[in-house]
C-alpha positions as MATLAB code, in Angstrom:
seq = 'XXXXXXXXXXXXXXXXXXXXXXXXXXXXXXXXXXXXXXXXXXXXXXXXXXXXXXXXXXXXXXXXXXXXXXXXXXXXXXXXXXXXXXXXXXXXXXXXXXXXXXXXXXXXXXXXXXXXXXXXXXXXXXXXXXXXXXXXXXXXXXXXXXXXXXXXXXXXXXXXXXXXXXXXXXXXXXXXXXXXXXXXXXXXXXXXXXXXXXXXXXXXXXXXXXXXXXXXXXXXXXXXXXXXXXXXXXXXXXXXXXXXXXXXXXXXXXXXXXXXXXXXXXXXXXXXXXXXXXXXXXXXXXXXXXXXXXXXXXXXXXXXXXXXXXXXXXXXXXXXXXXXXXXXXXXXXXXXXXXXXXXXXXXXXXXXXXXXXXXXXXXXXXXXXXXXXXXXXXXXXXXXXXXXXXXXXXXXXXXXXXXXXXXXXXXXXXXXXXXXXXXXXXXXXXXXXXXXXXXXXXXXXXXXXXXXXXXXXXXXXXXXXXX';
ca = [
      -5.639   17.306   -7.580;
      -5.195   13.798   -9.153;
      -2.324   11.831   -7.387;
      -0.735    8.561   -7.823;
      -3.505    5.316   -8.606;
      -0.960    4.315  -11.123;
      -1.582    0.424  -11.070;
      -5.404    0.975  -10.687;
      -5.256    3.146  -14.017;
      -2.764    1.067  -16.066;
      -5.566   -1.918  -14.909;
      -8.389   -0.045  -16.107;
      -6.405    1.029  -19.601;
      -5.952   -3.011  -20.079;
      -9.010   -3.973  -19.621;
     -10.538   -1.240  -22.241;
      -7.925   -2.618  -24.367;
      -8.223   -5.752  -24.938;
     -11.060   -4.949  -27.583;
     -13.791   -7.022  -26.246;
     -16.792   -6.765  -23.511;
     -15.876   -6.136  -19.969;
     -17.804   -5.767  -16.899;
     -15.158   -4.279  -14.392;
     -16.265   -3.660  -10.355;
     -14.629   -1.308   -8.490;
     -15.878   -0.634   -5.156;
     -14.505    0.905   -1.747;
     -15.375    3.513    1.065;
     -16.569    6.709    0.691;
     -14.150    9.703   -0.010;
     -11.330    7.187   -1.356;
     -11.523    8.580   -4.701;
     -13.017    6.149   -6.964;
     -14.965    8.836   -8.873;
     -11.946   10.847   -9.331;
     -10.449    7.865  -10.727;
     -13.274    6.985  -13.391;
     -13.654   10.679  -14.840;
      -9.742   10.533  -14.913;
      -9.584    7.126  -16.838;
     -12.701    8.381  -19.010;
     -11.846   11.788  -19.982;
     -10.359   11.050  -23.692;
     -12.911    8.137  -24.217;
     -16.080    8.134  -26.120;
     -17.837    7.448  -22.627;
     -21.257    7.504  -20.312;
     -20.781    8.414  -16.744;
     -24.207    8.158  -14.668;
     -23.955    8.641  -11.292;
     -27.187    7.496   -9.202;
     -28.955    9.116   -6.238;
     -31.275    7.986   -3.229;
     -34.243    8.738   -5.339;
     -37.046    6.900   -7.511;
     -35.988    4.045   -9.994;
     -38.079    6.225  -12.258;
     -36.003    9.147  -11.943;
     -32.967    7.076  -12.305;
     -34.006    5.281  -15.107;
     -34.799    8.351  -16.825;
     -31.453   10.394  -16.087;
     -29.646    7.194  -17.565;
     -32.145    6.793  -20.561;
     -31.230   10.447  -21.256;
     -27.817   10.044  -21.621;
     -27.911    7.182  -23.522;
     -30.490    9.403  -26.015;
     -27.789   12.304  -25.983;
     -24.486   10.133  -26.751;
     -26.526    8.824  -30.320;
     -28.873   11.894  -30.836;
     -27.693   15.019  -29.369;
     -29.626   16.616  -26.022;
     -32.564   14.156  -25.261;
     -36.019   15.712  -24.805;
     -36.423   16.274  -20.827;
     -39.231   14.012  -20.601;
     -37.704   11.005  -22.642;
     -37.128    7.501  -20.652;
     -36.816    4.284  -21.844;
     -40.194    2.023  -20.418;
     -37.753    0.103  -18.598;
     -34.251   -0.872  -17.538;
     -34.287   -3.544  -19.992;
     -34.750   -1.455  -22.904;
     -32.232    1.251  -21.873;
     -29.467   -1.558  -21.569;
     -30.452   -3.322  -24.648;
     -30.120    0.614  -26.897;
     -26.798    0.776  -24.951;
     -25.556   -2.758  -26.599;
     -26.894   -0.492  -30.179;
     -23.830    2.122  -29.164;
     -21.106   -0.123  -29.058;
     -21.108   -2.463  -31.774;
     -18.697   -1.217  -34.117;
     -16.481    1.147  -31.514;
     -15.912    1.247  -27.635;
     -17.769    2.448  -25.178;
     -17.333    3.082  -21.569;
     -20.082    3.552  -19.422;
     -19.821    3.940  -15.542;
     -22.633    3.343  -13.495;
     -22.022    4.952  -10.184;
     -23.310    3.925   -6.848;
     -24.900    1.214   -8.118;
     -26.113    0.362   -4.760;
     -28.640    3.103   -5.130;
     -29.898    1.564   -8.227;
     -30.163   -1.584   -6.340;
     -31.936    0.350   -3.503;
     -34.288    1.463   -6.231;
     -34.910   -1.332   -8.048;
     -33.649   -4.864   -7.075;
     -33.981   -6.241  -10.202;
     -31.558   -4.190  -11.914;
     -28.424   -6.782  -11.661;
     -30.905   -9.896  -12.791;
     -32.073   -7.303  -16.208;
     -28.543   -6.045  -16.649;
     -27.322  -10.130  -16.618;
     -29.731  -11.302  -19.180;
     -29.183   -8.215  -21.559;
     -25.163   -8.755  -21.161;
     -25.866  -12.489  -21.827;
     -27.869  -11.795  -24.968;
     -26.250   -9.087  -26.316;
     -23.419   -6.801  -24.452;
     -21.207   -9.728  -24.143;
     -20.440   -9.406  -27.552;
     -19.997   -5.885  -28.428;
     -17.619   -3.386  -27.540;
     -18.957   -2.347  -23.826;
     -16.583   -1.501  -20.953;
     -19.017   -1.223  -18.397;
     -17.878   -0.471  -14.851;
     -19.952   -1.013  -11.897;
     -18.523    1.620   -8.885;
     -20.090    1.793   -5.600;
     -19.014    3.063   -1.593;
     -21.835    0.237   -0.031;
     -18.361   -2.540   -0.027;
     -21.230   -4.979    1.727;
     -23.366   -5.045   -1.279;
     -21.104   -4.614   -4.091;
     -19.153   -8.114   -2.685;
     -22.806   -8.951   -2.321;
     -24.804   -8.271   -5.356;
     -21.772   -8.079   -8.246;
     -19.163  -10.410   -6.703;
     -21.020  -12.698   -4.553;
     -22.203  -16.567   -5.612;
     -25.335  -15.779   -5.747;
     -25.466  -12.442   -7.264;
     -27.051  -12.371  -11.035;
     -24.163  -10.879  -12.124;
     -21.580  -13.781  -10.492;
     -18.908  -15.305  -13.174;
     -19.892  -12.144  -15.939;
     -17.071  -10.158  -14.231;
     -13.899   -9.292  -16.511;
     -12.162   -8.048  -13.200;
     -12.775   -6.071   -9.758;
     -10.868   -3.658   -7.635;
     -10.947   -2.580   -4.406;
      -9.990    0.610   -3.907;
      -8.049    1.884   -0.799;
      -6.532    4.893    0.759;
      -3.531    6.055   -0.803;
      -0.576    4.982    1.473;
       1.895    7.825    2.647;
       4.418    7.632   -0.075;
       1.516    9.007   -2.421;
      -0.323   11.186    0.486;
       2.284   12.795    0.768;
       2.176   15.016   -2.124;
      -0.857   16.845   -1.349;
       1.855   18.745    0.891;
       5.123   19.555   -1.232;
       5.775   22.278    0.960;
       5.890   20.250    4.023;
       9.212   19.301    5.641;
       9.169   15.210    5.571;
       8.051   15.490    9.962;
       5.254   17.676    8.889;
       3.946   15.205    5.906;
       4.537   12.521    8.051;
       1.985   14.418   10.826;
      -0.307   15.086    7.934;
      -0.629   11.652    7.072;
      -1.302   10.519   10.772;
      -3.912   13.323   10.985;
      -5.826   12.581    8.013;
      -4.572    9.095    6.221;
      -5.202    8.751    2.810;
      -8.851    9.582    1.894;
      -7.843   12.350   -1.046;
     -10.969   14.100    0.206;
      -9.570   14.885    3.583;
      -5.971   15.061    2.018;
      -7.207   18.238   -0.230;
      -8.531   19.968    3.420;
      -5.439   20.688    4.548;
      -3.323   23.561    2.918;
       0.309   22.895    2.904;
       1.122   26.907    2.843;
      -0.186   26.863    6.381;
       1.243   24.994    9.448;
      -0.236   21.483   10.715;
      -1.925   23.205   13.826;
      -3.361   26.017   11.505;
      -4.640   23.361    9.556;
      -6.023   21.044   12.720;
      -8.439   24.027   14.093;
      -9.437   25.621   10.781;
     -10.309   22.225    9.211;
     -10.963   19.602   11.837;
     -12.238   21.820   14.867;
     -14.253   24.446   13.949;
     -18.001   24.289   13.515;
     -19.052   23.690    9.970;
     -16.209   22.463    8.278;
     -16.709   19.641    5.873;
     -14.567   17.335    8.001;
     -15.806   18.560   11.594;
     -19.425   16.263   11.232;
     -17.605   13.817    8.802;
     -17.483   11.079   10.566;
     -21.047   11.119   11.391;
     -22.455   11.642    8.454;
     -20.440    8.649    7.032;
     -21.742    6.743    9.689;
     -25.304    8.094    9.103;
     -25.001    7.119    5.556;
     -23.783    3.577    5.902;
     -26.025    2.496    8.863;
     -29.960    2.911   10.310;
     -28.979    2.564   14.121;
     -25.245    4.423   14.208;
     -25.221    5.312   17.399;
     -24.002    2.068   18.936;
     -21.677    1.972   16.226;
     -20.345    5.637   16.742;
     -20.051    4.214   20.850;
     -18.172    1.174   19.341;
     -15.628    3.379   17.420;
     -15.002    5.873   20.102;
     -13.991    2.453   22.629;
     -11.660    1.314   19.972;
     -10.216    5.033   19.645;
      -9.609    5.267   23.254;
      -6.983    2.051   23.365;
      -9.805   -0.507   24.057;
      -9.050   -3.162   20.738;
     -10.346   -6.754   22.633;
     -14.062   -7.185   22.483;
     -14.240   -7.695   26.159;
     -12.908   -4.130   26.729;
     -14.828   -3.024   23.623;
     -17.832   -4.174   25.128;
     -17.438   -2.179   28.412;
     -15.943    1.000   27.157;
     -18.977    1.504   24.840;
     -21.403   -0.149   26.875;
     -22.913   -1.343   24.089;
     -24.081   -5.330   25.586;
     -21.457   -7.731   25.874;
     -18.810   -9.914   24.206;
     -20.739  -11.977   22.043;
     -23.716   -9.022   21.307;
     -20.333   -6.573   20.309;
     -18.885   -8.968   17.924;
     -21.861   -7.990   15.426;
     -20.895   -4.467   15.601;
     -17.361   -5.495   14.716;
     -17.643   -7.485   12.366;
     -20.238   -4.268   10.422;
     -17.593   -2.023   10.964;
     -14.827   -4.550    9.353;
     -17.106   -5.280    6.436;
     -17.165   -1.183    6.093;
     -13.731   -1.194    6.097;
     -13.889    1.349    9.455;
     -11.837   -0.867   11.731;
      -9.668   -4.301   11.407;
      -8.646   -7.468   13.259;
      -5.063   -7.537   13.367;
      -3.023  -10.625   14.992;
       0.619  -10.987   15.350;
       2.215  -11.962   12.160;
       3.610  -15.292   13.457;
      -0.054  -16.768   13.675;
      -0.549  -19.708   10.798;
      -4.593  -19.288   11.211;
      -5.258  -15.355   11.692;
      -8.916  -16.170   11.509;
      -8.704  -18.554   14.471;
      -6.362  -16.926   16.404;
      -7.280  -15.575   19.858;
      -4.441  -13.055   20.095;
      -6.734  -10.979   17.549;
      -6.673   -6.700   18.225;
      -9.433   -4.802   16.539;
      -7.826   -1.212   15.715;
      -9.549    1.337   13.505;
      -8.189    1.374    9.425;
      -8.360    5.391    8.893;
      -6.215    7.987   10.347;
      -8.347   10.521   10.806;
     -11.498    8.243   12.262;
      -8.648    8.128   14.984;
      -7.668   11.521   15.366;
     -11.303   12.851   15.528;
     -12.921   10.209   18.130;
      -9.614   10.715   20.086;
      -9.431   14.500   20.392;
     -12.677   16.019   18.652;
     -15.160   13.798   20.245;
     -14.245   14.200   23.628;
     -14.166   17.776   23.470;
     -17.436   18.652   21.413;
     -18.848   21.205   23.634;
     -15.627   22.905   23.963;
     -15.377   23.073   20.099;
     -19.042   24.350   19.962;
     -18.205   27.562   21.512;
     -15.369   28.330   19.919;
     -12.385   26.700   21.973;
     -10.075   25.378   19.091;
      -7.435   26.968   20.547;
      -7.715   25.677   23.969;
      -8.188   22.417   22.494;
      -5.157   22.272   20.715;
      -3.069   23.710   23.652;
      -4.344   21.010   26.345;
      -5.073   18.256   24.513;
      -3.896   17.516   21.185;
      -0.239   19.283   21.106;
       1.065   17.419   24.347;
       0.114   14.292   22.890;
       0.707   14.892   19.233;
       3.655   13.189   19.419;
       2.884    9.735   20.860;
      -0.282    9.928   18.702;
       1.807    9.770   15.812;
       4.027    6.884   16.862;
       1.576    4.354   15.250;
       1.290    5.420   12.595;
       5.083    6.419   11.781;
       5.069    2.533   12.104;
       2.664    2.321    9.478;
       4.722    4.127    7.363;
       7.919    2.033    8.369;
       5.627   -1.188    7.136;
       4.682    0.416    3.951;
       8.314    1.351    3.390;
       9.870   -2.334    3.853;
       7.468   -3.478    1.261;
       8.682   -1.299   -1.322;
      12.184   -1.809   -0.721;
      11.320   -5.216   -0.607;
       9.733   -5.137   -4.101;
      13.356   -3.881   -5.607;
      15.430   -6.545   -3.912;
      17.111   -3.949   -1.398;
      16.322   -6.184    1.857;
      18.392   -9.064    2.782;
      15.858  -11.961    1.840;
      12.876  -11.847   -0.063;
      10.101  -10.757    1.760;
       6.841  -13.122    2.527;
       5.010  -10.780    4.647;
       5.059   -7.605    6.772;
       3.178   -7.161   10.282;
       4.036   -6.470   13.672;
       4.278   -9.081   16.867;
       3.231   -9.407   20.411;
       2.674  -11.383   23.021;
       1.236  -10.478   26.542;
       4.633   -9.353   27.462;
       6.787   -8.543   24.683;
       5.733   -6.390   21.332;
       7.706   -5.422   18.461;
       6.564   -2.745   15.983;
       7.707   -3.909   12.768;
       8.645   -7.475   11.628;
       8.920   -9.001    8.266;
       9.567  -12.500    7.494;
      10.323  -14.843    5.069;
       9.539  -18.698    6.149;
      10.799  -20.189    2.431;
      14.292  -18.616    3.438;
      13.744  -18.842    7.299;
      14.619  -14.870    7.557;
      13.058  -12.423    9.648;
      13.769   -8.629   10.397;
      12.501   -7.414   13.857;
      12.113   -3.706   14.022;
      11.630   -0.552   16.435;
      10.091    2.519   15.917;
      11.104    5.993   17.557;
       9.476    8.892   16.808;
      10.616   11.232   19.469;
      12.909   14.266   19.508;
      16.240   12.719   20.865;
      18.447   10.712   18.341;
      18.054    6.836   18.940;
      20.796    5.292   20.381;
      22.411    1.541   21.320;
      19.841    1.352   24.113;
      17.378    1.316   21.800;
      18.247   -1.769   20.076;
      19.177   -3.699   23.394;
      15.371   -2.435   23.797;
      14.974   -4.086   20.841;
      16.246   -7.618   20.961;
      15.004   -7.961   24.913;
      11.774   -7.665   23.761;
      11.667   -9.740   19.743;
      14.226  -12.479   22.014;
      10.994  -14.727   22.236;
      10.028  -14.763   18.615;
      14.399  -15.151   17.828;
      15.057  -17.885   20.382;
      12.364  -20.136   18.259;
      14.719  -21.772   16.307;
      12.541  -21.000   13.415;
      15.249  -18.616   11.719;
      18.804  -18.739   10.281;
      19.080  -15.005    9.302;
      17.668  -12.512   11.753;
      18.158   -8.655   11.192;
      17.493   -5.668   13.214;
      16.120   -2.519   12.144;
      15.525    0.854   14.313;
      13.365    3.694   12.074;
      13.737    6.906   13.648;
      12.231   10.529   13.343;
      16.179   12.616   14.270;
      18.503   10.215   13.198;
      20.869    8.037   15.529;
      23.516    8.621   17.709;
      27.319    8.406   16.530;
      27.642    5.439   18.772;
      24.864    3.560   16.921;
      25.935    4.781   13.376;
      29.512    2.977   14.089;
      27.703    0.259   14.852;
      26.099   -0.038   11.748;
      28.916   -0.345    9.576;
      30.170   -3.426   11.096;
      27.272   -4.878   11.491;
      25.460   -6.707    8.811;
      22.643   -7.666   10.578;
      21.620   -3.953   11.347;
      19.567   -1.462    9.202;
      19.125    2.449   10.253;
      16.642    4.365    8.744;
      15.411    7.898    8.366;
      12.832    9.890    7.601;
      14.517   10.149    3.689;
      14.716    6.405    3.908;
      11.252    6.442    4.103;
      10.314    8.104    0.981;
      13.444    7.053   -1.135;
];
């Protein structure tokens, strides 16, 4: 299943035709889909798609020496290879002289890993020749450390060559979403908060059965792809992941300053613990949020560290801590206890999530009362508000609340509401202030009369949400 990536195709299809060399980069974590997205773009192009593996830079060279040998010739002999990597990129500049050519080098990394020179040949040859043929080479890897490193950094061989780079995320929930079409908008919205957007853990879940079917089939039973997923990503990105793995279950458990970080996972203290963070941030596994009003984010001591990916949370929250259980069997027992009773406020954040995600698209079509700047949330030590968006150019702001419970929200909500956004309104900062209250059920009759005289209010639903 192929879903959504719209702009990242439509950038690809530019590039390719603009008629003349291009080096593109696209990079991101593991399982986001960037292969899927190549083979898509490449599938009605006159293309080579070589994807590397942890082996010998002989062996590599000689897989991509024999493609290059079978897009001019026909099948290569098995034994053919090109003496070197400067040779096989030099006959590739020979194959797209007079028409394009794509060629996709995969997990470049591992040809890195293999050979370190690779990215200093690869610059000369595009300097001499490639440059001015036909080439569209992309560069794709899941290491995001060493792609910025070795293809966008200053001092990588390959810095300035670049025709343009992309980093790939997770698909937000207005495109996760359709992985279940059969899901009620609740149950998608669970889905999403289960597994996030990784299309390889979106395609795990079957929409034809129900989200707690899909939880201990998928997630908690021994020998599922995503039951040892997280460790084997971890495995795979790190020598030493065990502190790491300790670092990631703290964060899971509510601890997000370093201080508490530090203590929960017991791995050293403050200043040993922001190493680990700042690994994990550069994998993309966790981020430093700070409230929204902050001018220098990167300065800012009011900084949480949360993790990025749904499901990172979900299984050091509930499949973690009840391994052995799992082990034997107890999926069912699991569920019961532990996850169902607390299903609900686990999906709370990340219904906000989707309340963010949905302000920026209504934002985009002029359907919120300013024009938008940015979208975060707020807190101090006393006060926190879910949802704010703000415009300083127009000195507008929206403050919002979240609900995802079973009753219908009501006035006392939004008293709820301005009590606790009153210290980021009383500023003076802001001539147009507007409150908005996203809720799972819908909102009481008392609330809904409210609305329509009052401009400054916005109601939303779960159709809202995906409109």
């Amino acid at each position: 299943m192929f879903i959504n990536r719209e702009n990242e195709l439509a950038t690809l299809e530019e590039q390719y035709a603009s008629g003349q060399a291009s080096l593109f980069i696209l990079y991101g974590r593991r399982r986001v889909g960037k292969t899927g997205l190549l083979r898509r773009f490449c599938q009605d192009k006159r293309h080579v798609f070589f994807v590397a593996t942890l082996t010998s830079n002989q062996v590599l060279l000689a897989g991509f020496s024999r493609r290059l040998w079978t897009l001019a010739y026909g099948q290569a002999p098995p034994d053919f290879s090109f003496p070197n990597w400067e040779a096989a990129f030099q006959f590739l500049s020979t194959l797209c002289q007079d028409e394009p050519l794509t060629v996709v080098l995969d997990e470049f990394p591992y040809l890195i890993n293999a050979n370190p020179a690779v990215p200093s040949v690869l610059q000369k040859v595009w300097d001499e020749t490639l440059c001015h043929t036909r080439a569209f080479l992309i560069l794709c890897g899941s290491s995001i450390s060493m792609m910025e490193q070795e293809t966008l950094g200053y001092r990588s061989p390959l810095y300035g060559r670049r025709s343009g780079q992309w980093l790939l995320e997770p698909l937000e929930f207005q495109a996760a979403r359709q992985f279940f079409p059969r899901y009620s908008l609740e149950q998608q919205v669970e889905a999403w908060a289960i597994l996030g957007g990784v299309p390889a853990y979106l395609q795990c879940f079957n929409d034809a059965q129900s989200i707690e079917a899909n939880v201990k089939e998928q997630i908690l039973r021994p020998g599922r792809f995503l039951y040892e997923e997280p460790q084997f990503l971890l495995m795979a990105e790190l020598r030493e992941p065990r502190n790491y793995f300790a670092v990631l279950q703290a964060i899971a458990q509510g601890n997000t300053r370093p201080n508490a970080i530090a203590q929960a996972s017991g791995v050293g203290d403050a200043r040993t613990i922001s190493k680990y963070l700042a690994v994990l941030r550069d994998l993309r596994f966790i981020e430093r949020e700070v409230p929204i009003t902050e001018t220098q984010p990167h300065k800012s001591r009011r900084g949480i560290h949360r993790l990025c990916d749904p499901f990172l949370r979900f299984w050091f929250r509930y499949a973690i801590p009840s391994r052995g259980e799992l082990d034997q069997g107890q999926a069912n027992s699991v569920w019961e206890t532990r996850i169902a009773p607390t299903l609900a406020d686990f999906t709370g954040p990340a219904f906000e999530i989707v309340a963010r995600q949905m302000l920026w698209r209504w934002a985009k079509i002029g359907r919120l009362p300013f024009t938008v700047e940015q979208v975060g949330s707020w807190w101090t030590r006393h006060h926190q508000v879910d949802v704010v968006a703000l415009s300083r150019r127009e000195r507008a702001l929206l403050v919002g609340e979240c609900k995802w419970r079973v009753k219908s929200v009501g006035t006392n909500v939004l008293d709820d509401l301005k009590r606790a956004a009153s210290p980021l309104v009383s500023t003076g900062e802001w001539e147009q202030v507007t409150y908005a209250l996203f809720s799972k059920t819908g909102f009481t009759d008392a609330l809904l009369h409210l609305a329509t005289t009052d401009p400054t209010l916005l109601l939303f639903d779960l159709k809202d949400l995906v409109e």
